[in-house]
N, C-alpha and C positions, 0 to 999 in steps of 0.2 A: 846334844842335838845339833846337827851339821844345818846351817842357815846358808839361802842358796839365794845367789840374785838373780834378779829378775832375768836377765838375758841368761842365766844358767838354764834357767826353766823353761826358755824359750828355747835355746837350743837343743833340750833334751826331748821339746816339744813337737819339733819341728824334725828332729832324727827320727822320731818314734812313725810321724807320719810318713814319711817319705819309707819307712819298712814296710808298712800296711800296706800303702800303693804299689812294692814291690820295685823299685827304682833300686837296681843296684849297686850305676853310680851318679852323681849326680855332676857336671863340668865346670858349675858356679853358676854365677848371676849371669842372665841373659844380657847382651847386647847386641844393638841391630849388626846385622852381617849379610854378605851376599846373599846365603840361604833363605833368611827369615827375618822379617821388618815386621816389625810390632808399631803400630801406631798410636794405636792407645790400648792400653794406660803405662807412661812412661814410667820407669822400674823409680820406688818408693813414692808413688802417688799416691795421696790422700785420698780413701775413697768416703767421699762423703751419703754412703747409704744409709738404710734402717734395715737392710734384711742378710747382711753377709752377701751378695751376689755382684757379679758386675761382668760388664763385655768385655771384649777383646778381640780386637781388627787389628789386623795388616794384611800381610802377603807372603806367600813364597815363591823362589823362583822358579822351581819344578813345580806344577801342578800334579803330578806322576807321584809325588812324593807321600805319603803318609803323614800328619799332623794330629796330634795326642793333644789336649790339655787336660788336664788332671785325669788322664787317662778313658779320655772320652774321645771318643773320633771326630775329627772338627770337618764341616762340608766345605769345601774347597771350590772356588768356579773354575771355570776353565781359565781365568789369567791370573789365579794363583792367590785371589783374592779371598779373603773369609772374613766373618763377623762369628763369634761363640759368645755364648752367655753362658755362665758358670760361679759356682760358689765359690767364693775367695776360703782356700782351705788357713785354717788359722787353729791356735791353740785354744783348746777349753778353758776359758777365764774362770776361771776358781780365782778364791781369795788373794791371791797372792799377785796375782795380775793383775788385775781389777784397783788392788792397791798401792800397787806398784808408782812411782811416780812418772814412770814416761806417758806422753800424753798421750798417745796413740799405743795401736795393737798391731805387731807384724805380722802381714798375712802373704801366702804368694802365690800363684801358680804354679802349677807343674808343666811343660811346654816335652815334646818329645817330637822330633821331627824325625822321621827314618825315609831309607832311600835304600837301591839295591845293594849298594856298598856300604854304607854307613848310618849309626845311631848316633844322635845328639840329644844330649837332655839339659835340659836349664832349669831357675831358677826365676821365676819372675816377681819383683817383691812387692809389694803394696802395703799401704799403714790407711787399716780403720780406723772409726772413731770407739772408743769403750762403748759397749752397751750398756745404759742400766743394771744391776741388779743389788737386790737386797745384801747390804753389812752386814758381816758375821758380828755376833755377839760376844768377841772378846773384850772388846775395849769401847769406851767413849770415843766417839768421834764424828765428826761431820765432813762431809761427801763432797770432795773437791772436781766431783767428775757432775756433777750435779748444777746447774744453774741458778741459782740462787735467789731471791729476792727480798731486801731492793739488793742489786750489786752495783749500785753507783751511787754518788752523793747525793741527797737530796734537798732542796729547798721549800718546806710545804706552808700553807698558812692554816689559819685555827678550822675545825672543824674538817676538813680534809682526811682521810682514810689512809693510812701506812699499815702496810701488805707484810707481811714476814709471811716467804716460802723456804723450805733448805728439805736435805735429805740428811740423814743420822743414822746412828743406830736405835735397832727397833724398841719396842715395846720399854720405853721411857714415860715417866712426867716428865716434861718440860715448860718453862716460862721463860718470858723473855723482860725485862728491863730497858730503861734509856739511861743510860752511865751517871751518877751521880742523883737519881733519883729512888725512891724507894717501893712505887709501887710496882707491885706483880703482874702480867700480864700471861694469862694460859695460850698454851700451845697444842692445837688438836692433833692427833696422829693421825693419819690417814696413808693412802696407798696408792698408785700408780697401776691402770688395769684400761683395757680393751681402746688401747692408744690405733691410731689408724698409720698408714706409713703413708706422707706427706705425697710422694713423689707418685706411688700408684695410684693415690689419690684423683692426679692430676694428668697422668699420662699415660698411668696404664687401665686396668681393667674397671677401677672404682676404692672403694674404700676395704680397705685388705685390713683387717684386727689384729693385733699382736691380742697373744690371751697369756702374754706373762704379766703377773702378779709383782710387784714392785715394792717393797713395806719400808716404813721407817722414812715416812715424809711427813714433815711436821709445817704448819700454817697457824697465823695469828695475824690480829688485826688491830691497832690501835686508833681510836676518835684523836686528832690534834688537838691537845690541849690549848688554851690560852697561854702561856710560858714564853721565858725567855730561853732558847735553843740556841745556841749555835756548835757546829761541828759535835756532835752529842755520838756518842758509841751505843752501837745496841749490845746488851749481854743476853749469850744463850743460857741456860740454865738447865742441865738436865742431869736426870736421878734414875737410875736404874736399882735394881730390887737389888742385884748382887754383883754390877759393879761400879757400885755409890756415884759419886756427885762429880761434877765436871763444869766448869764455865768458859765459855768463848766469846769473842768477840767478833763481830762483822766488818767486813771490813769499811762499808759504806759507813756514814757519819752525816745526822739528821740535824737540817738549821727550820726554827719555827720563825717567818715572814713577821717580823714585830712592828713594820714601818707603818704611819698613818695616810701615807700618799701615796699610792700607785706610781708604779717605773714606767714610762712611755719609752719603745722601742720606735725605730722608723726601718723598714726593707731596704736593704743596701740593692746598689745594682749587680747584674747576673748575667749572666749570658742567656738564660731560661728565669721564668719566675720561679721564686722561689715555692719549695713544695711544702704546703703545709699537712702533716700528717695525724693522725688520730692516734697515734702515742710515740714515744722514741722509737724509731727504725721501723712504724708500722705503716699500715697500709696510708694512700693520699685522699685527703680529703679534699684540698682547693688550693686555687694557685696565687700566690702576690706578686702583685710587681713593684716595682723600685718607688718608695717613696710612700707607701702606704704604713699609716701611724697605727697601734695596736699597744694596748693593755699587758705589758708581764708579770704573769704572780705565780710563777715558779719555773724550778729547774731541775733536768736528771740528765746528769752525765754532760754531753756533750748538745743538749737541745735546750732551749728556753721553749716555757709555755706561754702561749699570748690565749687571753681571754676575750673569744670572737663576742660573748653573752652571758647572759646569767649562769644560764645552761650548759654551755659550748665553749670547747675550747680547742687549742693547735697545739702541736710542736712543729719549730722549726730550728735548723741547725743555728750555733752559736755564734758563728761565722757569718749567717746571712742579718745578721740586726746590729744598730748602732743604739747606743742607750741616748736619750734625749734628756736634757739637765733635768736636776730634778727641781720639781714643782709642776713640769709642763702637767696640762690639764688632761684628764685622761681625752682621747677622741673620739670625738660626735660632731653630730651636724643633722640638718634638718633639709628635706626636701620639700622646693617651692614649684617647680618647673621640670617638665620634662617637653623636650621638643626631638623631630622627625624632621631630617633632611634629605632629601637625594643627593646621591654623591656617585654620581657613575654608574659602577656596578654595585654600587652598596648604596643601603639606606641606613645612615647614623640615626641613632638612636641615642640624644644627650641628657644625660641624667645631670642635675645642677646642684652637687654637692661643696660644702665649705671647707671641707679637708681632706686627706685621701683615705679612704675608709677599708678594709677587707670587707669582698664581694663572695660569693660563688654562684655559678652562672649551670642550670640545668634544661638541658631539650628534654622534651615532650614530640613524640610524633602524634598522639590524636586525643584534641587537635593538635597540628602544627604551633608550636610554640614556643619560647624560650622565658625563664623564669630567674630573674636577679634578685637574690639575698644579698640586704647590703646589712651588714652588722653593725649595730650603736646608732644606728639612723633612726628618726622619725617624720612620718608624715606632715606637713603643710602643703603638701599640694595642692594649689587652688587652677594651675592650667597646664594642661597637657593638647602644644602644638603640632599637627598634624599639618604634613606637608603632600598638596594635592600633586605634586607633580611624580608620586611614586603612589604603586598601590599595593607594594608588599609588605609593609604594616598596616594591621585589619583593624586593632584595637591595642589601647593599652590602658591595663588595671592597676589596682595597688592593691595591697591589703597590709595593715600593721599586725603581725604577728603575733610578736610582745615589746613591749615597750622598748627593748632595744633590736627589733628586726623589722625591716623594713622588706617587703618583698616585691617586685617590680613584672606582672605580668605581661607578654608583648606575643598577638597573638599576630601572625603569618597567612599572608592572603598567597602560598602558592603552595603545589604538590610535595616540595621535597626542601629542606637543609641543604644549603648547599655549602655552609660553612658561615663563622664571623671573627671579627675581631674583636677583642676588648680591652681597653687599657686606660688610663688618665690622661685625660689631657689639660695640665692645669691640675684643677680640681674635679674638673668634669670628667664624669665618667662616663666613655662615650663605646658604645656599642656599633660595630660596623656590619648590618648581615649583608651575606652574599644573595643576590639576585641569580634564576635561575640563567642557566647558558641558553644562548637560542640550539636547539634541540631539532636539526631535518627530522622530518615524516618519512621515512619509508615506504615505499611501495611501488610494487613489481620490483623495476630495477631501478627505481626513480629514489632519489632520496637517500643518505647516508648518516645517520645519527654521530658518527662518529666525526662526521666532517667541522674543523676547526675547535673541538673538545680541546682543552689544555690539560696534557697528562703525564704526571713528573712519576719517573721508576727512579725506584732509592736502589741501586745495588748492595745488599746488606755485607758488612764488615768491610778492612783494611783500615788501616795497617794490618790488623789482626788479623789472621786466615782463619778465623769460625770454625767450624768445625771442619773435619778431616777424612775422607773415605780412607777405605781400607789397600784401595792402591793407592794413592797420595794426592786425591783428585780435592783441590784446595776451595770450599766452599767461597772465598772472593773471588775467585775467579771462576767458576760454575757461576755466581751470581751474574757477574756481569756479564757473559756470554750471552745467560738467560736476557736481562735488559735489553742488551742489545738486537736480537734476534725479535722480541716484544716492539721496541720498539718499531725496527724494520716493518714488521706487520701491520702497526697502527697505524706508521706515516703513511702507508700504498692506500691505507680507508680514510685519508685525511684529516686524522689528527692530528695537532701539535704537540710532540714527544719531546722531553728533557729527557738528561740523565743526573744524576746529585754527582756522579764521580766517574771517570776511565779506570783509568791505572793509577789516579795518585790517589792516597792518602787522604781520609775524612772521616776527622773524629765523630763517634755517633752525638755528644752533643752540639754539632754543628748542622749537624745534618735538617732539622727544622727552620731553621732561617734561609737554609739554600733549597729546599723545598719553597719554603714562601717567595724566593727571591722569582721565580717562574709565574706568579701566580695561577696556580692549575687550581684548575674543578676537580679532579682524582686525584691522588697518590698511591702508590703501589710500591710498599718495600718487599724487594724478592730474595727469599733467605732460604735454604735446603735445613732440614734438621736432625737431629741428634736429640737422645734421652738421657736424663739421669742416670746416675748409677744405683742399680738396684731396680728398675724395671728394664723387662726385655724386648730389647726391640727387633728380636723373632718374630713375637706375636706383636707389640705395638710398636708400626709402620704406616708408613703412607703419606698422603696428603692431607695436609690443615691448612686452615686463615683463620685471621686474627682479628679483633677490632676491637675497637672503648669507644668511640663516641654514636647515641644512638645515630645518628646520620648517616653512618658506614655502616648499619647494618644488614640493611638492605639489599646494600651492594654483596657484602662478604657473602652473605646466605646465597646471593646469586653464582656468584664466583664458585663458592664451592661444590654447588650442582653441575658445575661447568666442567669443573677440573673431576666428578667423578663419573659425569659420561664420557669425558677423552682419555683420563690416564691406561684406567684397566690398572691399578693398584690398590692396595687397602687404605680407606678411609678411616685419618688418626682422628678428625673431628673438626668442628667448627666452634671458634674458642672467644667468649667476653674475655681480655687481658689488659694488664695494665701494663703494652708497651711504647716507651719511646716513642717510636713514629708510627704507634696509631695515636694518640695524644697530641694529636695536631686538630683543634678545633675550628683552624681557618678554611679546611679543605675537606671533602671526606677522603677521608687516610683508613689504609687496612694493609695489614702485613699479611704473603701467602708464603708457605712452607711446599711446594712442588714433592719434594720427596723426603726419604730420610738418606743424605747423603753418606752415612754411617752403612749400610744395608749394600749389599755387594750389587746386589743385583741392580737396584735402584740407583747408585752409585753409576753402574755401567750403563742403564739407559740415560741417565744426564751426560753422556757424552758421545749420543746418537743425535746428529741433527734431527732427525726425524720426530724424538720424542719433542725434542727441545723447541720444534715449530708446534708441536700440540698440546704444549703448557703457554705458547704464545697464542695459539687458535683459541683455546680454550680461555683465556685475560681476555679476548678480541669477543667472543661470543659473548661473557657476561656484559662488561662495557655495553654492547649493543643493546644485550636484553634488559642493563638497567637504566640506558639513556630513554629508550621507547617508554618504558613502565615510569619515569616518573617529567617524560616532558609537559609541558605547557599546554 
């Protein structure tokens, strides 16, 4: 029997297609040339979809001309511009592909440009990720295209749950082991079915099902023994009816926490606080800053877990903690005192803690309020100072939760959030909120809400050029046009406008401290966008905003009624996100999306002054409509 390698079966793959489509010759792999500039996706790009599909922008220099991709006719604007969405054509992953060892799948485009004299045909190549699918049943073996779990070391203590997930082949008993012990441990089979695709989820139409069938996924679970672990191997174990027995190893390696004293960490400093998340690489749960002591009793990969309570716990990277000798006592403190000062434009809020504790700090709009979880704390509150010369704290409550949660109610005597600060000072943790801006009245033509408002535009990207239209119109530079022009309009209504940057260069995580360095009542990052691969952004286009903190939301909801009675484009939506420079809690911060600068058309209105004063009319109209709705 003749054994063919994988790039054989690719090529004979890849020939077969290109007969089907009828391409009789083909000239090689595309690159950009006077004719034809492809922007995206540059030739062997990773396309990171779930459905096989993906776009393709640039330009040609004849609009006169004819443009094919996989034999489909591409619409062309009049300056030569295009955007197509099309299936990445690719070989039928049979067995042998699938098991192949390269990590990726070559797929390409077909491109064909014709003109009255001349045919041109390319080659445009791309590398997917393998799909899923079910192990043929010739041999024992486990699924290195497959995710694993755990895949990193782990550090657990007693009682604690270890997860085993893997893929294999099908229709097995299996058990699994810890290396040098002897009990058994079963392994359920189970399947992979009605998975959703992440990205449509999120950008395109809703939640889109795959309805393939997955088999030969195996999960178990082990209680942490009392034992002495360290570095311990897991062994797979599986037994097929007719092709017998097989043992593997994982590569992680399980240590069981034996120590009688708890590790005290302490929060190194940051440029941002540090982010503590609800598992490795997942979503944030709350922020710490430099100097704050915390509980460690475990570890995965490259994160430590700190223990916020009985219940609750973080990861944070390994990087951001310093271990504290051992013995140190785990940390707590007790709260006697809390006091209320005026300070300007803020009213401090001092909480009278003994050591620096992890917090997390949640608004409430009704009522108006703000709610501090301070972890390992308890009550002795006997006074809480109240300072007459402000009257924008109404009240402040406590409630002990559980024995180690301390919660800190602070209710707000005005209309709106206008932002705060939180940090240690000492040991005190002192809470700064913002006081509302004096806010003009309106009316007839008397009165300007916008008059001396402090209002910092973030221009999104650079260094980085962000995304890219399909004539090469460079979303940093569309941004700050935009800014600029925004600007222009708010200063004539007498606002005081910043900008975070010109022409040079500013790393996105610097960009929150030079927002804060302006002190503004708004923020506004102005960004143009671009989709995924694997949703179309034919159909999803348009205008978005963004926001996370509830205090901006208000605004963004405004804002985005604003921008969909002036654009006269499709409405991509109005979005809760968790980014960057809406995570600014001292200001209300919210990012807007004006268009998709990927989309020809929309591309070409961002570079009509005309349009580009009616995404600043339309920033100028909300502002307005949301300084009126929440003045004094």
């Amino acid at each position: 029997m003749i054994q063919l390698s994988f790039r054989s079966i690719l090529k004979f793959a890849i020939l077969t297609l290109l007969s089907l489509v009828n391409f009789s010759s083909v000239q090689g792999q595309y690159k950009n040339n006077e004719k034809l500039v492809i922007v995206y996706p540059k030739p062997d790009q990773i396309f990171n979809d779930q459905n096989g599909y993906g776009l393709i922008l640039g330009r040609v220099s004849n609009p006169a001309n004819t443009l094919l991709i996989n034999s489909e006719k591409v619409n062309l604007q009049q300056d030569g511009s295009f955007l197509h969405y099309a299936k990445v054509i690719q070989p039928e992953i049979n067995d042998s592909i699938y098991l192949s060892p390269e990590k990726f799948i070559q797929g390409f485009f077909l491109i064909e440009l014709n003109s009255e004299s001349s045919r041109d045909t390319f080659l445009l190549p791309v590398k997917l990720n393998k799909p899923l699918r079910t192990l043929p049943e010739d041999k024992l073996r486990i699924d290195e295209n497959f995710n694993l779990q755990p895949s990193e070391n782990l550090v657990l203590n007693k009682g604690e749950i270890l997860e085993i997930k893997f893929k294999a082949t099908p229709n097995c008993n299996a058990y699994f082991m810890i290396d040098g012990e002897e009990e058994k441990y079963p392994l359920a089979e189970t399947f992979i079915t009605n998975q959703f695709y992440l990205g449509e989820a999120v950008f395109g139409s809703g939640f889109k099902i795959s309805k393939d069938t997955i088999k030969g996924i195996y999960e178990g679970h082990l209680i942490i023994p009392d034992k002495n672990w360290t570095d311990k191997k897991i062994k797979i174990v599986m037994e097929h009816q007719t092709l017998g027995k097989k043992e593997f190893f994982l590569k992680s390696k399980i240590s069981i926490n034996q120590k009688n004293q708890y590790r005290v960490v302490k929060i190194l400093k940051e440029l941002n606080p540090v982010i503590g998340r609800t598992g490795p690489m997942l979503g944030y749960r709350l922020f710490l800053p430099e100097g704050v002591k915390s509980i460690c009793d475990g570890e995965r990969n490259e994160f430590y877990r700190l223990k916020l309570s009985v219940n609750q716990s973080i990861y944070v990277p390994k990087t951001s903690v310093e271990f504290l000798p051992d013995g140190t006592l785990p940390p707590k403190s007790t709260v006697e005192v809390i006091r209320t000062r005026d300070d300007g434009d803020f009213v401090r809020i001092e909480i009278g803690l003994h050591e620096k504790l992890p917090y997390e700090i949640k608004q409430s709009k009704n009522p108006l309020s703000l709610k501090i979880k301070i972890f390992n704390a308890k009550s002795n509150i006997d006074w809480i100072f109240y300072d007459r010369n402000q009257n924008l704290v109404n009240s402040i409550t406590w409630n002990q939760i559980n024995d180690d949660e301390l919660e800190i109610n602070i209710n707000l005597n005005q209309k709106h959030l206008w932002g705060y600060f939180i940090d240690y000072e000492e040991n005190i943790l002192v809470l700064k909120v913002k006081k509302s801006p004096k806010i003009q009245k309106r009316f007839l033509f008397f009165g300007n809400p916008l008059k001396d408002i402090r209002i910092v535009l973030d221009p999104g990207h650079n260094a980085d050029d962000g995304a890219v239209g399909p004539s090469g119109l460079k979303e940093k530079d569309i941004n700050l046009s935009l800014a600029m022009i925004t600007k222009e309009v708010l200063e004539k209504e007498g606002a005081k406008v910043y900008l975070t940057r010109g022409d040079n260069p500013l790393p996105l995580r610097e960009r929150k401290s030079k927002v804060l360095s302006f002190n503004p009542d708004i923020s506004i990052s102005i960004h143009n966008n671009a989709v995924p691969d694997g949703v179309n952004p034919l159909i999803h286009n348009g205008f978005s905003v963004y926001y996370y903190n509830q205090n901006a939301e208000d605004f963004a909801f405004i804002l985005h009624q604003n921008l969909k009675e002036k654009l006269n484009i499709p409405d991509f939506g109005l979005y809760w996100d968790n980014l960057y420079m809406c995570r600014i809690p001292e200001t209300i911060a919210i990012l807007v999306e004006p268009t998709f600068i990927i989309h020809p058309e929309q591309e070409k209105l961002l570079k009509e002054k005309e349009f580009q004063l009616k995404i600043a009319e339309a920033i100028k109209n909300a502002l307005v409509e949301f300084l009126e709705r929440v003045r004094e």
